[in-house]
Structure formats: C-alpha cells, structure tokens
N, C-alpha and C positions, 0 to 999 in steps of 0.2 A: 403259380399264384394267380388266385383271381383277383380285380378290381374292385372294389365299395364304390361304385359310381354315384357319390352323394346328389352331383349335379343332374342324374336322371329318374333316382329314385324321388326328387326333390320336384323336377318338373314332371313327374306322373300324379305327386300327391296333390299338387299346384291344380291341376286339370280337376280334383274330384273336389276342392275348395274353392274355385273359381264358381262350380255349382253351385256350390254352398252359398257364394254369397248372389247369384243372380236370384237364388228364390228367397232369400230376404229382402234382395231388394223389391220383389213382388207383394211383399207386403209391407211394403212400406217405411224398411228399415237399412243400413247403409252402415255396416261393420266399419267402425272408425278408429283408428290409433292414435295417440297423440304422444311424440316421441320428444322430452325434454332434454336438450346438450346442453352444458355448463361447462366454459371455456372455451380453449381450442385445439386441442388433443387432435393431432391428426388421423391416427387410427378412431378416434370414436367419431370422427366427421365421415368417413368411409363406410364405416357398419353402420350410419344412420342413413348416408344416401343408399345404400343396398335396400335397405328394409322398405325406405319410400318408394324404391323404383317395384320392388316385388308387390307391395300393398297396391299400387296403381294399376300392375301389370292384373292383377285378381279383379280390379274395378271397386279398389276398398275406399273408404276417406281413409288419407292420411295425413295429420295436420304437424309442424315442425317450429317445436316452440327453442329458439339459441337466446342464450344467458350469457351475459361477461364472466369471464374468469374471476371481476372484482364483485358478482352479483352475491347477497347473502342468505344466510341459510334460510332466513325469513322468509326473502324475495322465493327464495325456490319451495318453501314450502307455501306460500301461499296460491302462486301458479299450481302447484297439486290437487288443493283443495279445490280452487276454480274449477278444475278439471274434474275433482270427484264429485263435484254439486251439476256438471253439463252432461244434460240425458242424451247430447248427440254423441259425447265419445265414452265406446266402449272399453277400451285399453288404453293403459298408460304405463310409460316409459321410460324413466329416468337412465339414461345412458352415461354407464360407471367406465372411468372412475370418474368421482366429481374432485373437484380442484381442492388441494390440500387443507383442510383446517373444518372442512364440512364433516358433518357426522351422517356417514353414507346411510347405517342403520336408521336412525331418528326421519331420514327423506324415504326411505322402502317401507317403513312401516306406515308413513303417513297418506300413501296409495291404499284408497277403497281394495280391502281384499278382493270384489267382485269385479276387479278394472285393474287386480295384481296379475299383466300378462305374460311376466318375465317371471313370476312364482316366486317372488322371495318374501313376500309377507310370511310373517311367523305360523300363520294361521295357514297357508297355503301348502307349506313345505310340511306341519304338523300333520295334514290329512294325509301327504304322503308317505310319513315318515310311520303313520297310523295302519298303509295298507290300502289306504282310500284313495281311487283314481280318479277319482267322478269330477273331482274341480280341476284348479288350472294344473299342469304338469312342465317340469322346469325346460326351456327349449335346447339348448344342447344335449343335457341328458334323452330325452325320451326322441329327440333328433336320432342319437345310436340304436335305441331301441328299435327305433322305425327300420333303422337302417340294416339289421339284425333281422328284423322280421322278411322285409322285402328279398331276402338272399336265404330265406331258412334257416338259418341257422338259428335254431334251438338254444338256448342256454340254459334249461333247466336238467340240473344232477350236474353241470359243467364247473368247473374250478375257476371263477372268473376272478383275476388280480385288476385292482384298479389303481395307478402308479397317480398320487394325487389327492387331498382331502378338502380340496375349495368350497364354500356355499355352494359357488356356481353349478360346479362338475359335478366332483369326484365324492363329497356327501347322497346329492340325492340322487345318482348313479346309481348308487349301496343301495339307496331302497329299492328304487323301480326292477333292479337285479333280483334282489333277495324276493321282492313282490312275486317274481318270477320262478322261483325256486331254481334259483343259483345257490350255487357255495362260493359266498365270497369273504375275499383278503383287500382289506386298503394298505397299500404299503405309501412310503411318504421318507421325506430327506432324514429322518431320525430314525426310518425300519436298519434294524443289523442285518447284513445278509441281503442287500435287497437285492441282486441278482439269482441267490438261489431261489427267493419268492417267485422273481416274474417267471422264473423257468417252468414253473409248479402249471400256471393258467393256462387254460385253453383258450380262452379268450384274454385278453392284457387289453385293456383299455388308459391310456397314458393322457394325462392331462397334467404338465407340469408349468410348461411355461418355458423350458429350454432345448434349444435345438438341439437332434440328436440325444437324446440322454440317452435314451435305450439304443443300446447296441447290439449289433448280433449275435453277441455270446450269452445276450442275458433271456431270449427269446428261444421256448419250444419250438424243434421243428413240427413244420403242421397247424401253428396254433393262430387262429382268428386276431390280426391286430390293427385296432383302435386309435389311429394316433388324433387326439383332439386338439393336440397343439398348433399355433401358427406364429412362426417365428421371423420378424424381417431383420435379414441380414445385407445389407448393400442391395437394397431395393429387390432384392429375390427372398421368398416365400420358403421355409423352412418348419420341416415337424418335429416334435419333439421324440421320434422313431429315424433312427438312422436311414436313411434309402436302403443300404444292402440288403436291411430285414427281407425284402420282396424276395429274398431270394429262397429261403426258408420259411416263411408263413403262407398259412393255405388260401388266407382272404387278408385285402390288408384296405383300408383307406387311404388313399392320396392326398396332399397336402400342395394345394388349394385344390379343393373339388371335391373334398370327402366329408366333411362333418360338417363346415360353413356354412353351406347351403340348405342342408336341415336346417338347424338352429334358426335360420329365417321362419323357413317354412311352418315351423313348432309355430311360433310368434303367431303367426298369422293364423293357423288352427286354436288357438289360444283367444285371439281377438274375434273372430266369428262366431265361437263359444260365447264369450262373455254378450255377445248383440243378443245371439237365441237367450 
C-alpha cells in the first residue's frame, strides 16, 4: 500500500502559491481572507487557527472576525455585508456549523459569490454542477482531486463509489468526478446493499462522519481509498476507513495527514483567485 501524503502534496502546492501571492503583492495587492466564527465550537476554533497560520505562512492578510454564540442572525449577516462592500478582503468565510436557530443557507448565500471562497453560494456550486471550472471550486473536494492528480492516478473510465451525499463533500465530489469522466455511484445510509456497492469502486472516496465505517470486507482489493473523515475519539484522531483497509488497498490516505491539509490549501488557492 502506498501513502496519499496530503501533508506533502499540500506543502509542494503551498511553495507554487506562496508565488502567487509575492507577485501580487508586486503590484500592489495582498490576497486577504476574512474568516467569521460564531460561538465556541472547539473543533471550528482549531480549523480557523490552521487556516490563519497557513494564510500567514504564504504571506496572505488574514483577518479573524469571533461572534458570541448569543450574537444574531442580523449581527452575522451584517458583518458579511461589511465585508462584501471592503475592496481589501478578497475571501470570506463563515465557519459552519453556526450555533443552533441560525439559518446557515440565508448566511452562505449572503457572501458576494466573487469572495464565495468555500464555494457554497448557489451560484458557485451551479457552474460546477454545469461542467464549469473556471470559478471558485469546493476545497475538500477538488483537495482529492489534487491529490489524485499529484499520485497519477487517473480516474477517468474508473468506477468511482463515493460513501456520503453532504453539500460539502460527497455532492460536488460527483461533479468534479463525472467532470472527469468517471463512472460514478453515491451510496449514503439509506443505499440497500451498500457493501456490495463499495466493493464495485476502484476508487471509494468516504465522507461520512463516523469512525471506521468502512471496513475491510467492504473494500476491493487494489482499490484507491479516500478516507475524508476525521473522527475524535478520547483526544485521538480517527477515519471514517478502518486502519486494517491498508492492508488491501493500493493507495490509501492517512487520517490526520491525508485530506486536511488540502482543504486548507484549496482555501487559499481559492482566496488568491478571487485577489487576481
């Protein structure tokens, strides 16, 4: 079994983005994020200092706007606006989930599609869902893609299963796949049979949410796996792919170290975008 070294394919794309932004800054301009948290969700205070230390580590503006868990939907929607009308930040950020009784849709949609850097504007995910790459692209998904690419592995005429049907994921996965000419399957907690599906994929891309789902009997040998989960269980870090899988799959990603560090890096290629 080989490695998906996300953490190296991550710091190789970082090296040709860190470019990117020195010759913007030569003319004048200074790729800037501005990443909104509401409450105190421990995990979303972790993925927002990641994102800051990686934007600083490139030489980006990163600016870090925190909201009470009692602040309301107004308050956060008028903080976006602010932010869509301020020509020094290029990307924005609403960091989900947001505290119970907000209407997460009504806050993503009220992000300038041209500063939608997480790609969930309707309009964003529509060009994809179209065929069209040319705008923002969602950062976990096209994170695998990259990651896909960097290792060769081809996946067009491939039988790709994707265990998962989130906005986030396992939806616009299905495009940028099929974009690709894959044959793909979404299988999900209501597919019948869903270990005879995953066995079908050559590739199994898994984004569930629970540790270990896929186990070893439900996986080809030989076949490329995906795990996008991260699961904490007693302070250790768990995929939603069994461990043992390594022992039968020909490429696999590690969990912490495989998909994570994409999905920043996406971010960041995404926020540079939107400066140019």
């Amino acid at each position: 079994m080989k490695k998906i070294d996300g953490k190296l394919v991550a710091e190789h794309l970082q090296k040709e983005l860190k470019e990117k932004v020195e010759a913007l800054q030569k003319e004048g301009k200074n790729p800037t994020l501005a990443v909104i948290l509401v409450g105190d969700d421990p995990a979303s205070k972790v993925y927002v200092g990641g994102k800051d230390r990686v934007a600083k580590k490139l030489g980006m503006g990163s600016l870090r706007y925190e909201l009470p868990t009692t602040a309301t939907q107004e308050e956060v929607l008028d903080l976006v606006e602010k932010l869509n009308q301020d020509p020094e930040v290029h990307g924005i950020l609403v960091q989900l989930p947001l505290p119970k009784g907000m209407n997460e849709s009504e806050v993503l949609e009220a992000i300038s599609k041209e500063k939608d850097v997480d790609c969930f504007h309707p309009y964003n995910l529509g060009k994809l869902f179209q065929g069209d790459e040319t705008g923002f692209l969602p950062c976990t998904p096209n994170g695998v893609i990259k990651l896909l690419e960097y290792y060769d592995i081809d996946v067009q005429g491939k039988d790709v299963v994707i265990v998962g049907r989130s906005n986030i994921v396992g939806k616009p996965l299905f495009s940028l796949m099929l974009n690709r000419s894959a044959t793909v399957s979404v299988v999900h907690s209501k597919t019948r049979d869903l270990a005879e599906k995953t066995r079908q994929a050559d590739i199994l891309c898994v984004a569930v949410g629970r540790a270990g789902f896929i186990t070893k009997d439900m996986v080809k040998p030989g076949a490329v796996v995906v795990d996008v989960g991260i699961n904490s269980i007693d302070g250790k870090l768990y995929g939603d792919v069994a461990r043992d899988v390594e022992e039968i799959a020909s490429y696999m990603t590690p969990v912490p170290g495989g998909v994570g560090p994409m999905t920043i890096t996406m971010l960041m290629d995404n926020t540079i975008k939107a400066c140019r």
